[in-house]
MARBA-3410 file (N, C-alpha, C, O; in Angstrom, 1 decimal):
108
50.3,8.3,-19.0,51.5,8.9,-18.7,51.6,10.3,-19.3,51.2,10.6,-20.4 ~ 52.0,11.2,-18.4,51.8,12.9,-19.0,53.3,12.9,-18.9,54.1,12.6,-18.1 ~ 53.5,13.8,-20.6,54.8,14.1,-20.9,54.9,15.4,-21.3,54.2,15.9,-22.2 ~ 56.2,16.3,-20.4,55.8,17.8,-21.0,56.4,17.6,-22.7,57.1,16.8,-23.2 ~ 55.8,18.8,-23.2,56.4,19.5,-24.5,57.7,19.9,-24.5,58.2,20.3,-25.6
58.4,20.0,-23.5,59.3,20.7,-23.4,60.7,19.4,-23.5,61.9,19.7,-23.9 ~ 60.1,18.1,-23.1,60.9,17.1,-23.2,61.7,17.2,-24.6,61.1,16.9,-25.6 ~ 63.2,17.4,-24.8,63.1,16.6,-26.3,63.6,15.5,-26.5,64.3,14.9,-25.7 ~ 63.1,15.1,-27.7,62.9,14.1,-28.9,64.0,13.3,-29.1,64.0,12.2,-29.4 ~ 64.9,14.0,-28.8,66.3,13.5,-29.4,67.4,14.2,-28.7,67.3,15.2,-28.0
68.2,13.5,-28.8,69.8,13.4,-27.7,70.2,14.7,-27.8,70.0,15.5,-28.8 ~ 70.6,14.9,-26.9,71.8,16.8,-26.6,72.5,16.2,-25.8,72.4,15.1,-25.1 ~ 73.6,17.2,-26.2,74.9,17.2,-25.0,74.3,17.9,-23.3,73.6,18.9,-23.1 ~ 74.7,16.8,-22.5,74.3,17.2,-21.4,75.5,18.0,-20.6,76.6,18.2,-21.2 ~ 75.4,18.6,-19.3,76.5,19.5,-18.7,76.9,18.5,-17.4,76.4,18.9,-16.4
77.8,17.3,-17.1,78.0,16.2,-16.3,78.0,16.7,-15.1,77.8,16.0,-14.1 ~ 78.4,18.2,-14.8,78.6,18.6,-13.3,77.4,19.2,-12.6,77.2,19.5,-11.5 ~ 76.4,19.3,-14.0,74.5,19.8,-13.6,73.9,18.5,-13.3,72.9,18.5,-12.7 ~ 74.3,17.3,-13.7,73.7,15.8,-13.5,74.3,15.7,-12.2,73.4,15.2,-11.4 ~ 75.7,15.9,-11.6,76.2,15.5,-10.8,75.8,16.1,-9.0,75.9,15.5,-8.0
75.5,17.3,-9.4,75.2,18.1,-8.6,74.0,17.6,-7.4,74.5,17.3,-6.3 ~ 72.7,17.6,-7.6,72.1,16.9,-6.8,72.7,15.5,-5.5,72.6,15.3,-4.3 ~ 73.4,14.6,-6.6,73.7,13.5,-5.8,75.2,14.0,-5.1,75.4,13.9,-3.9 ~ 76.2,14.7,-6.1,77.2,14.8,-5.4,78.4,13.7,-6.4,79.6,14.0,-6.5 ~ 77.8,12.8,-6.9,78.3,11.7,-7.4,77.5,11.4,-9.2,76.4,11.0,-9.5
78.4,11.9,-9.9,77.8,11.4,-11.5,77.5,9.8,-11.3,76.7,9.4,-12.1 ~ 77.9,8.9,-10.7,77.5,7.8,-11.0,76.1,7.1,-10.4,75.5,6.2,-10.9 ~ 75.7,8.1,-8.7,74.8,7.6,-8.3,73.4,8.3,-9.4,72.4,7.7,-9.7 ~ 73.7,9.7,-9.9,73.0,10.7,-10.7,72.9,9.4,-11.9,71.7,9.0,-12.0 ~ 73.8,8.6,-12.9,73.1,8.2,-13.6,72.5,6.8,-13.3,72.0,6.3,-14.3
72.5,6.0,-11.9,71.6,4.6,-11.5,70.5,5.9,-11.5,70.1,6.1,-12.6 ~ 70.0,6.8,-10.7,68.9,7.1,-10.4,68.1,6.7,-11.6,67.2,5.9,-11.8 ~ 68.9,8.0,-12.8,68.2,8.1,-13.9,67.9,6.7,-14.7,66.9,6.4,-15.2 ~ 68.9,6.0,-14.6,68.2,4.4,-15.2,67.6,3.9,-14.7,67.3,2.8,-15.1 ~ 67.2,4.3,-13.6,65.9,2.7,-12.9,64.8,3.7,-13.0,63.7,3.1,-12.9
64.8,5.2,-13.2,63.5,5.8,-13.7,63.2,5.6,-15.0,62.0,5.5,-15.3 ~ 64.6,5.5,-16.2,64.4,5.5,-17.4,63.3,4.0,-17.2,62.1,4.1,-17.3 ~ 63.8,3.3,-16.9,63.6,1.3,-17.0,62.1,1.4,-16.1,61.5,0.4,-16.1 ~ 61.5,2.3,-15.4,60.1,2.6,-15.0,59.2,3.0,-16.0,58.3,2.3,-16.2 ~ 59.3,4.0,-16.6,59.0,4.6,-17.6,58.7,4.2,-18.6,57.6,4.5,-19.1
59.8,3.2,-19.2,59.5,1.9,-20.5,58.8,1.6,-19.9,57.8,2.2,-20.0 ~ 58.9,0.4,-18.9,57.9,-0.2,-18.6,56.1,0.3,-18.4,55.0,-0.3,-18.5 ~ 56.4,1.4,-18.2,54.5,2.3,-18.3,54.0,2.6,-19.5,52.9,2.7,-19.9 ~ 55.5,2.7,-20.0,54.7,3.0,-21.6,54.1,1.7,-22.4,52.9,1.6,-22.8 ~ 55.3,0.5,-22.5,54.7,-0.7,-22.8,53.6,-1.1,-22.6,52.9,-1.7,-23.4
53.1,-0.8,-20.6,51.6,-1.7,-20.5,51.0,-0.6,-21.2,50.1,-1.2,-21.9 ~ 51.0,0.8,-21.4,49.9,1.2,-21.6,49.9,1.3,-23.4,49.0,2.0,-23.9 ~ 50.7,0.8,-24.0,50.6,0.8,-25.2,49.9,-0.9,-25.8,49.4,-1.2,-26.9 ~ 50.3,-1.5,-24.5,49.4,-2.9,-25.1,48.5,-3.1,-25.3,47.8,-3.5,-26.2 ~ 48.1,-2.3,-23.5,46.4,-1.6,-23.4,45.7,-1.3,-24.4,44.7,-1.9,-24.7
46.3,-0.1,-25.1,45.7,0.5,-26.4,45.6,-0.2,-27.4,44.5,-0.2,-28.1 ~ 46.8,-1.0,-27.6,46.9,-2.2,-29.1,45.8,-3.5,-28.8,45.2,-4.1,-29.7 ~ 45.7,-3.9,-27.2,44.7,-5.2,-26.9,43.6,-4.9,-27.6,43.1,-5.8,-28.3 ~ 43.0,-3.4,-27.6,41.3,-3.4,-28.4,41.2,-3.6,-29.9,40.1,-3.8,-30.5 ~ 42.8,-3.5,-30.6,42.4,-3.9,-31.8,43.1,-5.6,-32.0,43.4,-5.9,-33.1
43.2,-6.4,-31.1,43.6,-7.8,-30.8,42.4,-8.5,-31.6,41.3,-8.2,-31.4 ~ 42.7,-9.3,-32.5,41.9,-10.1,-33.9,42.3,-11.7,-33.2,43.3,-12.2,-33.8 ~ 42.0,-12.4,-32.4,42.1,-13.4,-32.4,41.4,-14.9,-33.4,40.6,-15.8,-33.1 ~ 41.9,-14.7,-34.3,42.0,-15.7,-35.5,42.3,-16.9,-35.3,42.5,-17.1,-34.1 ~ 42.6,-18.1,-36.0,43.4,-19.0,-36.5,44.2,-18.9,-37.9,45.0,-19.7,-38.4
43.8,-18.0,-38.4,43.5,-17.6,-40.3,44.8,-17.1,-40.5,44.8,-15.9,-40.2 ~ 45.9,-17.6,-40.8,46.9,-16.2,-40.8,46.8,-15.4,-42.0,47.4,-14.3,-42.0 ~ 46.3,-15.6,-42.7,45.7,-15.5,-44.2,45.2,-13.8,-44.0,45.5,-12.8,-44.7 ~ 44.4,-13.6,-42.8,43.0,-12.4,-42.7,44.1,-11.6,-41.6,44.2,-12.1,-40.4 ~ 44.7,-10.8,-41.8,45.3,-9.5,-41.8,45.0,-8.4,-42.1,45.3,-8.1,-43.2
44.6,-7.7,-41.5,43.9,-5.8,-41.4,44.6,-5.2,-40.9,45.1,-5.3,-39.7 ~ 44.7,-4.5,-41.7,45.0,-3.1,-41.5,44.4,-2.2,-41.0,43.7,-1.5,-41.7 ~ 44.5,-1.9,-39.7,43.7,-1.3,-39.0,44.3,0.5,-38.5,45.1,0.6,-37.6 ~ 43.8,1.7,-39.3,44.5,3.0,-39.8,44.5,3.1,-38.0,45.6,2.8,-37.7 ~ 43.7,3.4,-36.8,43.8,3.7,-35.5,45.0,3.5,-35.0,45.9,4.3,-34.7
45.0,1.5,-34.9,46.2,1.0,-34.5,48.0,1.7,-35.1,49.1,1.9,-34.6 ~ 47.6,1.8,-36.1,48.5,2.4,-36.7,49.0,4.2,-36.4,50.2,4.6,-36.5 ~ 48.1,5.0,-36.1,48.2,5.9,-35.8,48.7,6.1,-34.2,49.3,7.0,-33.7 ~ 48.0,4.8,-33.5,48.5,4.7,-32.2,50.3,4.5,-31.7,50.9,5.3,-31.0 ~ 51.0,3.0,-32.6,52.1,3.0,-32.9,52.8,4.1,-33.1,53.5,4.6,-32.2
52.7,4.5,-34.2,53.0,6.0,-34.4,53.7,7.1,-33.3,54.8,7.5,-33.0 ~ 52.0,7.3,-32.8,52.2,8.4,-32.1,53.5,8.2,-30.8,54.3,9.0,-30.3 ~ 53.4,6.3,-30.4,54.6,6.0,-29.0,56.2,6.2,-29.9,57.2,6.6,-29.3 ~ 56.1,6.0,-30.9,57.5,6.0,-31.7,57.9,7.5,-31.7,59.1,7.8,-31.9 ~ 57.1,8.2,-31.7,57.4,9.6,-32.4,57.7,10.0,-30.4,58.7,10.8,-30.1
56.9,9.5,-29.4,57.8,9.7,-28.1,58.8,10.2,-27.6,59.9,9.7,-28.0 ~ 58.9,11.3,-26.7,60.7,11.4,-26.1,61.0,9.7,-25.7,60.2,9.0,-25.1 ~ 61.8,9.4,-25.9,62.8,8.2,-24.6,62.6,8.1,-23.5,62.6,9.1,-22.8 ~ 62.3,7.1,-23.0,62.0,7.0,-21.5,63.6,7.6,-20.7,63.7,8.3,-19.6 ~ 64.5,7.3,-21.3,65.8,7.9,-21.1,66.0,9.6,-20.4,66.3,10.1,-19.4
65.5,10.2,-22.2,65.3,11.7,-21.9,64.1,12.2,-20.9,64.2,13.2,-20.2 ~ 63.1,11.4,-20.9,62.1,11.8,-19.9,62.5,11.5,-18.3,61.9,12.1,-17.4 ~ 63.5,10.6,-18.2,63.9,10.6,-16.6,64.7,11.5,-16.2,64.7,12.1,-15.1 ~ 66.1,12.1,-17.7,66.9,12.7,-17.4,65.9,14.4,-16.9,66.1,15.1,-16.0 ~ 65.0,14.5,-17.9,64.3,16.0,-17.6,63.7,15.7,-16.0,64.2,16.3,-15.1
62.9,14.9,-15.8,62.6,14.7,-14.1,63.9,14.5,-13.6,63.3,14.3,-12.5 ~ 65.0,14.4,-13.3,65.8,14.3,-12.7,66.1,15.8,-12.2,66.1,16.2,-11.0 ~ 66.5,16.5,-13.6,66.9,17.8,-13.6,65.8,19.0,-13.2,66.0,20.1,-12.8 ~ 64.9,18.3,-13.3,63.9,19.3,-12.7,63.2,18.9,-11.2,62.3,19.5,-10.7 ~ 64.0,17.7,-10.6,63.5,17.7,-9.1,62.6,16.8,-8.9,62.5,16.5,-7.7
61.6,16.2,-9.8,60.6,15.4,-9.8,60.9,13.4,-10.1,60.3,12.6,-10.7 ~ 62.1,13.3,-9.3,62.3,11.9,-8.9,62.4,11.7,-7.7,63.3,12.6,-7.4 ~ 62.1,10.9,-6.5,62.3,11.1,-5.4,63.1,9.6,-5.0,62.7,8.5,-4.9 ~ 64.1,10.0,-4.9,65.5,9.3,-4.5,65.9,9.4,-3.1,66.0,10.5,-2.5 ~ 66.2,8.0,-2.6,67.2,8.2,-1.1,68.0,7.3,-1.1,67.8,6.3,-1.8
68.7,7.3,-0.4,70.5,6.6,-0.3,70.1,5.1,1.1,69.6,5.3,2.2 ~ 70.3,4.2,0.6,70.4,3.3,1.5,71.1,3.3,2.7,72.3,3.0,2.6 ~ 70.7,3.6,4.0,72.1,3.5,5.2,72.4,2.2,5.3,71.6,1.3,5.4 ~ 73.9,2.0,5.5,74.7,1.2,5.6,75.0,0.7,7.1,76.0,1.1,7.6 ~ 74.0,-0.2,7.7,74.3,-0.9,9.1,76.0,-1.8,9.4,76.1,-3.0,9.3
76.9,-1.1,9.8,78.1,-1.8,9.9,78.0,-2.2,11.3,77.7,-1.2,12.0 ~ 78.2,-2.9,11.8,78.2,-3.4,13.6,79.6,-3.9,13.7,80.2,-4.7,13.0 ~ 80.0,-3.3,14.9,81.8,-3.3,14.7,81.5,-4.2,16.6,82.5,-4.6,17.3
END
């Protein structure tokens, strides 16, 4: 998953009529952004399991616990992450989600 630098880290006040703008509607503007935020988690998770599976110790022993510095630097590095939140809101605002409106079949 490529994340710019530019993403931040941590919550800001957003401008609700620059979210709103695109859809027309703040409320469809924030489902978009949560079913990309709720994509996003989910890419980071598999690919952080991915990463954690190679240091997987399958034991019986609960006793034999390591400390393993990689694993740990890996953790890390997903924690120290923008939010899947803030990274949908920046693709949103920068045009890079591709969203369309369901048409509504009414037969009268």
């Amino acid at each position: 998953m490529e994340i710019k630098k530019s993403t931040p880290t941590n919550t800001t006040t957003r401008n609700i009529t620059q979210l709103a703008q695109p859809t027309g509607n703040i409320y469809e503007s924030a489902m978009i952004i949560a079913k990309r935020a709720n994509q996003i988690a989910a890419e980071m998770k598999q690919e952080l399991n991915r990463k954690l599976e190679e240091f997987a110790n399958y034991t019986d022993n609960l006793e034999e616990v390591f400390e393993n510095r990689e694993q740990i630097e890996i953790s890390k590095y997903y924690e120290r992450m923008p939010k899947p939140t803030l990274i949908a809101i920046d693709e949103f605002l920068n045009n890079k989600i591709y969203y369309r409106k369901a048409e509504s079949n009414t037969a009268k």
